[in-house]
ZAMARGU-4260 file (C-alpha; in steps of 0.2 Angstrom, whole numbers, plus 5000, padded with zeros to 4 digits):
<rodrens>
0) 4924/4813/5007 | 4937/4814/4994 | 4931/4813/4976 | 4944/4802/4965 | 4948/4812/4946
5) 4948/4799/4929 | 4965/4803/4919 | 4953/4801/4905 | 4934/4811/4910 | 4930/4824/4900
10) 4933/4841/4897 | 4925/4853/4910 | 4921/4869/4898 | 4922/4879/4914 | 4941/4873/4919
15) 4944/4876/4902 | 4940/4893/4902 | 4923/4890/4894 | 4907/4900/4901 | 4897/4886/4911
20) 4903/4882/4930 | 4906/4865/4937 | 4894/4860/4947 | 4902/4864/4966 | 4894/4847/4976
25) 4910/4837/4969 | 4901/4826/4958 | 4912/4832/4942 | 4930/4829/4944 | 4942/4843/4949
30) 4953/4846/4933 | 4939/4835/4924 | 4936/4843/4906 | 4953/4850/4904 | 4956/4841/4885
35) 4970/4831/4884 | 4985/4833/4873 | 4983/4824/4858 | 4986/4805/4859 | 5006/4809/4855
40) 5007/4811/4875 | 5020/4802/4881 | 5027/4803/4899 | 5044/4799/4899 | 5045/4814/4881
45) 5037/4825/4893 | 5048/4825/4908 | 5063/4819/4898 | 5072/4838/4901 | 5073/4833/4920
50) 5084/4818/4917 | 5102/4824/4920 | 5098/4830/4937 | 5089/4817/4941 | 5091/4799/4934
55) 5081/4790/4921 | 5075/4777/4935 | 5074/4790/4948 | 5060/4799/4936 | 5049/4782/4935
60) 5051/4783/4957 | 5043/4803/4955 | 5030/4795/4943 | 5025/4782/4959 | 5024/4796/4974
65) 5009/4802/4980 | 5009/4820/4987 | 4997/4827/5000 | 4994/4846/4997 | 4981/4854/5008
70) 4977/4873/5002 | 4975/4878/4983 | 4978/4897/4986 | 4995/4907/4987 | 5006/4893/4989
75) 4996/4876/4985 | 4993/4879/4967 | 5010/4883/4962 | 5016/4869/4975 | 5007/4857/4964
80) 5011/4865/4947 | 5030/4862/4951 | 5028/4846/4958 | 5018/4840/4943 | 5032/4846/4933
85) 5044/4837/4942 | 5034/4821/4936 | 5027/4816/4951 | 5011/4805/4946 | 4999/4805/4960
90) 4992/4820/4972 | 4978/4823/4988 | 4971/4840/4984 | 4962/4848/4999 | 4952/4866/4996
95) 4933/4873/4997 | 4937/4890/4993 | 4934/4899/4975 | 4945/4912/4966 | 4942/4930/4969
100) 4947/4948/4962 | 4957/4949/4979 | 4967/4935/4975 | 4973/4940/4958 | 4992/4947/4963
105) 4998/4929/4970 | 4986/4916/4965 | 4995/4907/4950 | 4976/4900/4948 | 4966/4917/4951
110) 4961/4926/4931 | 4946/4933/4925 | 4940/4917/4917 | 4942/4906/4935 | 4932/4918/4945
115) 4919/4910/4958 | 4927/4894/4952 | 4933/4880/4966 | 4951/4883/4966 | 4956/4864/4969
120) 4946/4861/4952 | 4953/4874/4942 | 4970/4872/4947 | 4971/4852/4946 | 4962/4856/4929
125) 4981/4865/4927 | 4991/4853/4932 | 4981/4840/4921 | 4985/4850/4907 | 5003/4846/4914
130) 5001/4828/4914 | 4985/4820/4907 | 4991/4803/4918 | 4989/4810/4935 | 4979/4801/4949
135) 4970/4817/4956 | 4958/4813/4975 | 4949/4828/4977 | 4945/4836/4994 | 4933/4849/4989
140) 4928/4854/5006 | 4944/4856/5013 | 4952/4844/5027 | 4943/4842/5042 | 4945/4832/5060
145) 4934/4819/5053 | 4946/4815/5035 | 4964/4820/5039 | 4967/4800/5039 | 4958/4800/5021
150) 4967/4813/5015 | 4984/4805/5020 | 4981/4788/5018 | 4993/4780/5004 | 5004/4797/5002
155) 5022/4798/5004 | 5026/4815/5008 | 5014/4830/5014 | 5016/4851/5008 | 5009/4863/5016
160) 4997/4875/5008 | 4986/4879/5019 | 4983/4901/5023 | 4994/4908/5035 | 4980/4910/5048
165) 4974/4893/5048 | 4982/4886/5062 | 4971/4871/5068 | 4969/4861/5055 | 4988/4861/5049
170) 4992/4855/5069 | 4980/4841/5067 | 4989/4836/5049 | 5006/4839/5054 | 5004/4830/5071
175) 4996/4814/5061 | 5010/4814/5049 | 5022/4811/5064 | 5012/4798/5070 | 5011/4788/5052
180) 5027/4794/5046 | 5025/4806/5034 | 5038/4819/5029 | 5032/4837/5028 | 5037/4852/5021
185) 5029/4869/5025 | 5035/4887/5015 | 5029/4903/5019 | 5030/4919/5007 | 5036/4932/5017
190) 5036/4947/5002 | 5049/4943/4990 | 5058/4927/5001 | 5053/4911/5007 | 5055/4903/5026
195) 5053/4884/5025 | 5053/4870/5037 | 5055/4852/5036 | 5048/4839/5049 | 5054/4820/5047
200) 5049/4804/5054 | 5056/4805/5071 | 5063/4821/5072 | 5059/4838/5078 | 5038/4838/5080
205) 5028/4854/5073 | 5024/4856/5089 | 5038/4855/5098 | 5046/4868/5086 | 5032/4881/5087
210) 5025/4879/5106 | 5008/4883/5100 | 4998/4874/5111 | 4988/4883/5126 | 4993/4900/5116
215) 4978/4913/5112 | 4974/4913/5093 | 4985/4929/5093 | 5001/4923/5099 | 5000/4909/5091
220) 5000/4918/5075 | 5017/4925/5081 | 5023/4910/5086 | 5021/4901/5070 | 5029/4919/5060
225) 5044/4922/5070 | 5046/4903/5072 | 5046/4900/5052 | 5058/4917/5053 | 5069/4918/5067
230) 5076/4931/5058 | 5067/4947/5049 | 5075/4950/5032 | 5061/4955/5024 | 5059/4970/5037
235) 5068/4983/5030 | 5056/4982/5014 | 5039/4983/5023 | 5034/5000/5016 | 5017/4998/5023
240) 5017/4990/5042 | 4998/4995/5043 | 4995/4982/5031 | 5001/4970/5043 | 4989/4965/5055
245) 4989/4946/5063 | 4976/4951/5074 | 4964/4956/5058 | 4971/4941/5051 | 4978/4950/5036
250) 4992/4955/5027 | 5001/4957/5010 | 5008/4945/5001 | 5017/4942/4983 | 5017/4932/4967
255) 5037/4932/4969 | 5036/4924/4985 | 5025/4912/4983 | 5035/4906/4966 | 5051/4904/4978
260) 5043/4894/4992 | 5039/4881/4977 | 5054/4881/4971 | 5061/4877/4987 | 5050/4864/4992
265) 5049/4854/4974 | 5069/4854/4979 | 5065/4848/4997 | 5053/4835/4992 | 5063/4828/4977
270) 5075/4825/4990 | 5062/4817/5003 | 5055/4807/4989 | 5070/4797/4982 | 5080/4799/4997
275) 5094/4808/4989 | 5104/4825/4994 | 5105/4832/5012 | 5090/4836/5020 | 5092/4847/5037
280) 5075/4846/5048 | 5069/4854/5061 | 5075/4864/5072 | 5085/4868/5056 | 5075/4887/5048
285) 5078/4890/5032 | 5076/4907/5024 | 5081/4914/5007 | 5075/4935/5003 | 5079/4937/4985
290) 5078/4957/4987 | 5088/4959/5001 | 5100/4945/4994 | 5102/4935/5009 | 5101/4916/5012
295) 5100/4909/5032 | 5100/4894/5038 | 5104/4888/5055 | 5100/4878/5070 | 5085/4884/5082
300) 5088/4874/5096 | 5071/4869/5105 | 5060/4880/5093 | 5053/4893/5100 | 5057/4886/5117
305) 5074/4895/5113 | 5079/4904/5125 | 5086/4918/5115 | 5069/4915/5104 | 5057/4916/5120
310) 5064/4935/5123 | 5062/4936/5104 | 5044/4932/5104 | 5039/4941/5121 | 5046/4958/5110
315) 5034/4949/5097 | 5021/4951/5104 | 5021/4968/5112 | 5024/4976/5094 | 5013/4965/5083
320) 4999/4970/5096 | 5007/4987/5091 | 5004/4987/5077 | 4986/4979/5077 | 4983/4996/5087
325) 4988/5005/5073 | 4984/4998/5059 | 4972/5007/5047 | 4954/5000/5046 | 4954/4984/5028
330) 4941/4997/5021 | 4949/5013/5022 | 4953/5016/5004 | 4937/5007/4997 | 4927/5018/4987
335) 4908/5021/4993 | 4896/5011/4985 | 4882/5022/4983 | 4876/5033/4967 | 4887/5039/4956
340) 4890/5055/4962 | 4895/5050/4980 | 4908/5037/4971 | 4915/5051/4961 | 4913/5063/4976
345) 4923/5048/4987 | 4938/5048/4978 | 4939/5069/4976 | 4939/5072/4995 | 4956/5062/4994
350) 4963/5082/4986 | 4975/5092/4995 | 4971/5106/5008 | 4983/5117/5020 | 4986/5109/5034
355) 4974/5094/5031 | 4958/5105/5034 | 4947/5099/5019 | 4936/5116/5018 | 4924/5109/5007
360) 4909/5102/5010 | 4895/5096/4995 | 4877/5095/4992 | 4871/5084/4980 | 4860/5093/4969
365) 4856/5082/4956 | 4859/5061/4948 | 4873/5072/4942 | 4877/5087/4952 | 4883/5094/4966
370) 4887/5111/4974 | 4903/5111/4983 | 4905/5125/4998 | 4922/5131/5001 | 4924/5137/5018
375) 4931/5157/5018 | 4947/5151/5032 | 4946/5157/5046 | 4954/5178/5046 | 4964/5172/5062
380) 4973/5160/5053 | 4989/5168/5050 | 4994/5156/5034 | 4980/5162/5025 | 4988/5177/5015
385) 4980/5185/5002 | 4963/5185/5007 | 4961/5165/5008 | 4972/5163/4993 | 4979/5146/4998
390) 4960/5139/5002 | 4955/5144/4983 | 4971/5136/4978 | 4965/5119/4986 | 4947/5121/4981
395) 4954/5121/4963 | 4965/5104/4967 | 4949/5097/4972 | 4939/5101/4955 | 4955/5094/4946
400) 4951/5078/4958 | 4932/5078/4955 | 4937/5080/4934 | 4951/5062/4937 | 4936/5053/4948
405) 4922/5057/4934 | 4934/5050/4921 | 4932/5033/4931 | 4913/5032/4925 | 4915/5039/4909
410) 4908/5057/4914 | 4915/5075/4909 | 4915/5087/4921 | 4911/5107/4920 | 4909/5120/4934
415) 4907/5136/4938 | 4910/5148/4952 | 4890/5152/4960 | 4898/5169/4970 | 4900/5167/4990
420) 4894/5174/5005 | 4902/5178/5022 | 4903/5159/5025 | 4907/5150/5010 | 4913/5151/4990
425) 4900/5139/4981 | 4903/5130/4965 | 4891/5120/4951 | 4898/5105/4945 | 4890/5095/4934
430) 4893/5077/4927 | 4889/5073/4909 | 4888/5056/4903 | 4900/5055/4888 | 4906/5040/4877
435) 4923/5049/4872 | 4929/5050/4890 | 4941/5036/4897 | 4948/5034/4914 | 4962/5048/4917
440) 4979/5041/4920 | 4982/5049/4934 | 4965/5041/4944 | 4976/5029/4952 | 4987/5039/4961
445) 4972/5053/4968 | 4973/5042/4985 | 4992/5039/4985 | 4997/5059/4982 | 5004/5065/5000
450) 5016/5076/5006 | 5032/5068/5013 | 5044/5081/5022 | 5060/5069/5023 | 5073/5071/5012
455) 5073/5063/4995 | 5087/5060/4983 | 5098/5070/4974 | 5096/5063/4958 | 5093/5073/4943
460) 5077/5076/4936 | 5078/5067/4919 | 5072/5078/4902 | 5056/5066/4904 | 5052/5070/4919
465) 5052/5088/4920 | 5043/5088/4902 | 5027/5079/4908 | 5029/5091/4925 | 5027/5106/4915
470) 5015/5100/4901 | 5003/5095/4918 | 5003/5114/4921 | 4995/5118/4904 | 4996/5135/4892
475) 4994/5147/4908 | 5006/5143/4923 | 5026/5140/4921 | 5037/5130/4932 | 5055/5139/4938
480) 5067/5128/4942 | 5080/5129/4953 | 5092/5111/4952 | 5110/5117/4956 | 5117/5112/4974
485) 5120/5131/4978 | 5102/5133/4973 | 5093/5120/4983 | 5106/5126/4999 | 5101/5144/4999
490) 5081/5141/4997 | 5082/5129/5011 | 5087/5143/5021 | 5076/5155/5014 | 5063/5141/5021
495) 5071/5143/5037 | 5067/5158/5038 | 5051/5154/5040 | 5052/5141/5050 | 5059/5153/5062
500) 5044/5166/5061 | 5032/5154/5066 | 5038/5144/5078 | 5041/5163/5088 | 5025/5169/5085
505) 5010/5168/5093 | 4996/5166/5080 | 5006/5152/5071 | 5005/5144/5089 | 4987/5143/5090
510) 4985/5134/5072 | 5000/5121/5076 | 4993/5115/5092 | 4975/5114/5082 | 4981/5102/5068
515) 4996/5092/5075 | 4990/5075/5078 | 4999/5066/5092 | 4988/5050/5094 | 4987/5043/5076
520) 5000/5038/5064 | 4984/5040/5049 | 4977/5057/5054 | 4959/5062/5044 | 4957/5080/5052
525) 4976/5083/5055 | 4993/5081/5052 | 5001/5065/5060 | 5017/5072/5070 | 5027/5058/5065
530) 5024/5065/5048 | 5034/5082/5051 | 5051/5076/5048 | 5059/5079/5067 | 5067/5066/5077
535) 5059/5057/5093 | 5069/5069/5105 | 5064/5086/5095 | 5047/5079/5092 | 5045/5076/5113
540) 5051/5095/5116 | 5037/5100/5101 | 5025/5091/5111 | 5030/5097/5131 | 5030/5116/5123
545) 5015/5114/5112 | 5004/5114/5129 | 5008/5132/5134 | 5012/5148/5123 | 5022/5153/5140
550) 5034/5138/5138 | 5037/5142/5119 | 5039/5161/5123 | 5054/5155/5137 | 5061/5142/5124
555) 5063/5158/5111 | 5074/5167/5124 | 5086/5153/5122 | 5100/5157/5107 | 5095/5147/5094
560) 5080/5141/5101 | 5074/5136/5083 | 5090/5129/5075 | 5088/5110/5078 | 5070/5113/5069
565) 5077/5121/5056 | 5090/5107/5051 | 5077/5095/5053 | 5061/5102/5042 | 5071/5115/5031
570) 5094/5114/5029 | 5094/5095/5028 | 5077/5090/5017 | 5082/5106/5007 | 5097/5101/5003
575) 5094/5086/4998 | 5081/5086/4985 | 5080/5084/4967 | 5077/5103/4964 | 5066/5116/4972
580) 5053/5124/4960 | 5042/5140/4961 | 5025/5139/4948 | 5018/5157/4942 | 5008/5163/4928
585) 5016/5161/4911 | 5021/5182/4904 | 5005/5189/4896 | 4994/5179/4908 | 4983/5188/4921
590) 4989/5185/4936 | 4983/5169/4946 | 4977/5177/4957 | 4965/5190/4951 | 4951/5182/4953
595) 4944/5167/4961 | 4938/5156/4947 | 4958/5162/4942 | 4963/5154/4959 | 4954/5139/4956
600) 4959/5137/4938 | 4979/5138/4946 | 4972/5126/4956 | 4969/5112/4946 | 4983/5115/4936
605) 4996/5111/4954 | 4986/5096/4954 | 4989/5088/4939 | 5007/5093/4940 | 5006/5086/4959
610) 4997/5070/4956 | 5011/5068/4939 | 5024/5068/4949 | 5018/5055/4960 | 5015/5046/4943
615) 5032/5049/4940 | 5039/5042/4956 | 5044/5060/4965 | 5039/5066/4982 | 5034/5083/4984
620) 5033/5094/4998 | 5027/5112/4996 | 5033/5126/5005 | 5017/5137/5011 | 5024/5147/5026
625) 5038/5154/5014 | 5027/5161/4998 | 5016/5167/5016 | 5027/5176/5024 | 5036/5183/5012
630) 5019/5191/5005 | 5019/5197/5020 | 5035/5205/5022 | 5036/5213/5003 | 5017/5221/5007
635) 5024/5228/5023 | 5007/5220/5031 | 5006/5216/5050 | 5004/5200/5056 | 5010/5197/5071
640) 5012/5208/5087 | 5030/5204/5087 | 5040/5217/5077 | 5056/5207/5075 | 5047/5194/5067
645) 5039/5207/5055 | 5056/5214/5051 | 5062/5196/5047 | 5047/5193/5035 | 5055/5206/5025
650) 5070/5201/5024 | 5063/5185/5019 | 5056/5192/5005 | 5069/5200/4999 | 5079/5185/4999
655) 5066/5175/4991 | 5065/5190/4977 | 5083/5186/4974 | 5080/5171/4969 | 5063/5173/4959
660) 5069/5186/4943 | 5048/5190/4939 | 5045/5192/4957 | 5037/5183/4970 | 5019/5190/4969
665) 5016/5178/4953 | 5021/5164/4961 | 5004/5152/4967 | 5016/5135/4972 | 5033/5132/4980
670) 5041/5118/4985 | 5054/5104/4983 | 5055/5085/4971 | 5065/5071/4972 | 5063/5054/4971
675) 5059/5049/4989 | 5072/5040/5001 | 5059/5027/5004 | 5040/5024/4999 | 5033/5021/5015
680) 5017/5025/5016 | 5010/5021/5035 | 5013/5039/5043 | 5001/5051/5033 | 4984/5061/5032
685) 4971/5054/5027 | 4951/5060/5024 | 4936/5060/5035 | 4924/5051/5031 | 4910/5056/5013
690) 4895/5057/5026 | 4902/5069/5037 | 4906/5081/5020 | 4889/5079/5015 | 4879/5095/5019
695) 4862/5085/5012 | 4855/5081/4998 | 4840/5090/4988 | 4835/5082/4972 | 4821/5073/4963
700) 4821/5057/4966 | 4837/5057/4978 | 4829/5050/4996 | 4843/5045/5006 | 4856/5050/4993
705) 4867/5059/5003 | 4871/5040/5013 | 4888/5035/5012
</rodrens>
């Protein structure tokens, strides 16, 4: 049952901001307690800045109507914000749901002093601050079968606010607005655009436009999407499709969007309400994207019992059903909620490794330590040079990661290097409780560092940029930069070179055909091959030649058999970059490399200069294979039983040397930056899970503590 709202109840010191709820039966009036403006309120001062466009007498019409607006979330609160300040005097306000963190980016009710207060309180509360006059009914448990007649008795116009996914409900209120006569409006954000509709007495039903009935709850949701956008501007911007998931019911949403539908339906309704302005129905779609600049409307001619729209929403559902398949699981990226040491621990596996491999593993030790184990690779891995140089590289990115997750709880972090044995380099950290540390500015881009091997931009790195890029490195490592066109050109082929040697040899064979993941688009033990830069046709050959070494061997006859892989992961990504760079040790410093706390060390320094320029906006891609092979080559070491490709590794490394005046032995990290072409997101390595790195958990106190 509805509760009805005095103009003139008291102030609620929870609507207001204060510390003490509102009772949540509905007793207390939504918006009740907001104080009123001083006694100078005046309505017609108030509104007085919309007379011009509309008139004097048609502001006293606004005063009269009474809106219906069911939904106080995305959409529904600022739908009744603007229409409150568009004078209209009376509203139905339908919503049992509270405010949440969740709903902080769209919610124009949602802040830290409303959570776990009824949104349809806290934001008539708002709109009473608008206008103390208003005559408010409150629905605080939503709209069901058994009220949609109370909560449209009396009102002259109905807005849609209910969430994307509720489809039943807004069936039952759209189909008894046809029968009483009620115009309706419904607006959907659709990221940074609107899509509105607008049903009239005696025109076009809701349910003759979108053909639900009979549908399964899954098409239905594609009905009502492709029915409210016949067409998809807002495509081209979805960075992240794996957000999207109709299924899961879910999906992103902005601020900016739902501020446009209200602007567009306070137009829509003004002009319902006084009669005034064209007004186009259904079958008439509206849609306005502010980013991509386009506005479209048009005739749908039968709704979604178009044909031209019936093939549309057939495609519909194959690739929304696609892309429920591969979305990533709502929880991926939430932290554990254990002790403090698996939180921190959570967020560190998200550091770098060759090849996605993640050779560390951890037992907890202590409240507040942990021994992490750094797997010796493998010896038959033929891209660990230098006795396992790059799998100490990435054990030091992961102690920089552990030291930025610490920061998050106000710990500092210290390690030492414990020795090894034949199966594992072990390292102490310890985590110290300490009052001076704040959250490290690079914490909230541990999870969003990848590697992305498309071609970036060309644009100059700016003065800025390159600054914080080589103050991230600290007093031992330097950062050579190689910007010019000429540059970037003859590195990229240098990285062919590479790209050549192992795509001919054998022990490289054995390694790709381990970690390329063909089945997921988000790969936790590998890397996703829709994340290696080739195209559909090369990426189909990788795949028919990736089951046989003998198929590879026949290929490599072919002349050229490697160029089309070449242009695609080395001459065109190489080219077109911001620069290439090569990090070594500063002159006077040991070498890196000497010993393995001086690896580690190295290590955590290409973090922070990685995770800065994710920071700053760049993409980075580093180029392993060449610094290995090249070591290779200019060491004169066998790694391959085919001669030709050792004799290309040295010519490699003479080229590389070329380019490198202090050499290539002091160089740790190679690579290319630019500001990527696009941010997407949905094609990447991820982790595997904390319990699986978990070795176990020895410690006074700690039963179970090694749970995820």
């Amino acid at each position: 049952m509805p509760d009805q709202c005095d103009p003139g109840s008291e102030a609620s010191p929870a609507a207001a901001g204060g510390s003490e709820a509102a009772a949540s039966s509905g007793s207390e009036a939504p918006g009740a307690g907001l104080t009123h403006l001083p006694n100078g309120f005046d309505y017609d001062t108030a509104f007085d800045r919309n007379i011009g466009w509309v008139s004097a007498w048609e502001q006293q019409l606004l005063r009269g109507k009474r809106v219906a607006i069911a939904g106080m979330g995305g959409v529904g609160g600022i739908h009744l914000l603007t229409l409150a300040r568009l004078g209209i005097g009376a509203f139905h306000l339908a919503d049992f749901d509270r405010f949440e963190l969740v709903n902080f980016n769209r919610q124009i009710g949602a802040t830290m002093r409303t959570l776990d207060l009824p949104k349809a309180e806290v934001i008539a509360g708002m709109a009473r601050d608008i206008n103390p006059e208003l005559d408010l009914t409150a629905f605080p448990n939503g709209v069901h079968d058994a009220d949609v007649d109370d909560f449209l008795r009396g009102v002259d116009l109905f807005v849609d606010g209910l969430d994307f996914f509720v489809l039943d409900i807004r069936r039952k209120i759209f189909a008894r607005c046809a029968e009483l006569g009620i115009p309706a409006i419904t607006a959907a954000p659709l990221g940074f655009s609107t899509a509105y509709l607008v049903f009239v007495p005696g025109g076009m039903t809701f349910e003759q436009y979108f053909r639900l009935e009979g549908l399964p709850a899954e098409r239905q949701y594609v009905n009502f999407f492709m029915g409210l956008a016949p067409q998809p501007l807002h495509r081209g911007y979805l960075v992240d499709p794996d957000r999207l998931n109709l299924n899961a019911q879910r999906g992103p949403s902005s601020f900016t969007g739902c501020a446009l539908c209200a602007g567009v339906a306070g137009v829509e309704a003004v002009k319902l309400l006084l009669g005034r302005g064209p007004v186009r129905p259904a079958p008439w779609y509206h849609q306005f994207d502010a980013f991509e600049q386009r506005h479209v409307r048009k005739r749908l001619i039968g709704g979604n019992a178009n044909p031209l729209q019936r093939i549309k929403l057939r495609a519909g559902y194959r690739h929304f059903a696609a892309l429920a398949r591969a979305a990533s699981p709502a929880d991926a990226d939430v932290a554990a909620t254990g002790s403090v040491v698996e939180r921190i621990l959570d967020l560190a596996r998200w550091a770098p490794s060759g090849d996605n491999e993640q050779p560390w593993r951890f037992t907890v030790t202590g409240p507040d330590a942990v021994s992490v184990h750094i797997a010796r690779p493998d010896p038959a891995n033929v891209y660990e040079y230098a006795e396992g140089q790059p799998t100490i590289l990435s054990g030091g990115m992961l102690l920089e990661t552990l030291r930025i997750a610490a920061s998050r709880f106000g710990r500092a972090m210290t390690w030492a290097h414990g020795g090894q044995d034949d199966a594992a380099h072990v390292i102490d950290v310890t985590f110290r409780e300490d009052p001076q540390v704040a959250s490290d500015p690079l914490l909230p881009f541990v999870t969003l560092r990848s590697v992305d091997r498309h071609p970036y931009r060309t644009t100059p790195l700016s003065p800025a940029q390159i600054a914080a890029l080589e103050a991230a490195l600290g007093d031992t490592l330097a950062v050579t930069w190689f910007h010019a066109p000429e540059q970037r050109k003859r590195l990229a082929r240098i990285n062919g070179m590479a790209t050549d040697i192992r795509l001919r040899i054998p022990e490289a064979y054995a390694v790709h055909r381990r970690i390329v993941d063909w089945q997921r688009t988000r790969s936790p033990t590998g890397i996703p091959a829709g994340s290696l830069g080739l195209d559909r046709m090369t990426l189909a050959l990788m795949r028919w030649a990736l089951k046989d070494w003998r198929r590879i061997a026949r290929m490599n006859r072919l002349p050229a058999a490697t160029l089309q892989a070449r242009q695609q992961m080395d001459y065109r990504p190489g080219a077109a970059a911001a620069a290439h760079f090569a990090i070594s040790r500063k002159p006077g410093e040991p070498p890196p490399g000497g010993t393995v706390p001086g690896l580690l060390a190295a290590g955590m320094a290409i973090q922070r200069f990685w995770l800065t320029a994710t920071r700053l906006g760049l993409a980075l891609h580093p180029a392993t294979a060449t610094l290995c092979f090249a070591h290779y080559g200019r060491h004169g070491i066998r790694f391959t039983e085919d001669p030709a490709r050792d004799a290309e590794a040295k010519r490699l490394a003479e080229e590389l040397d070329r380019m490198l005046p202090d050499g290539a032995d002091n160089v740790v990290f190679f690579g290319r930056i630019g500001a990527p072409g696009q941010r997407a997101t949905r094609i990447r390595s991820i982790r595997r899970p904390l319990h699986s790195l978990i070795l176990e958990a020895r410690a006074k106190g700690l039963e179970g503590a090694a749970s995820e």
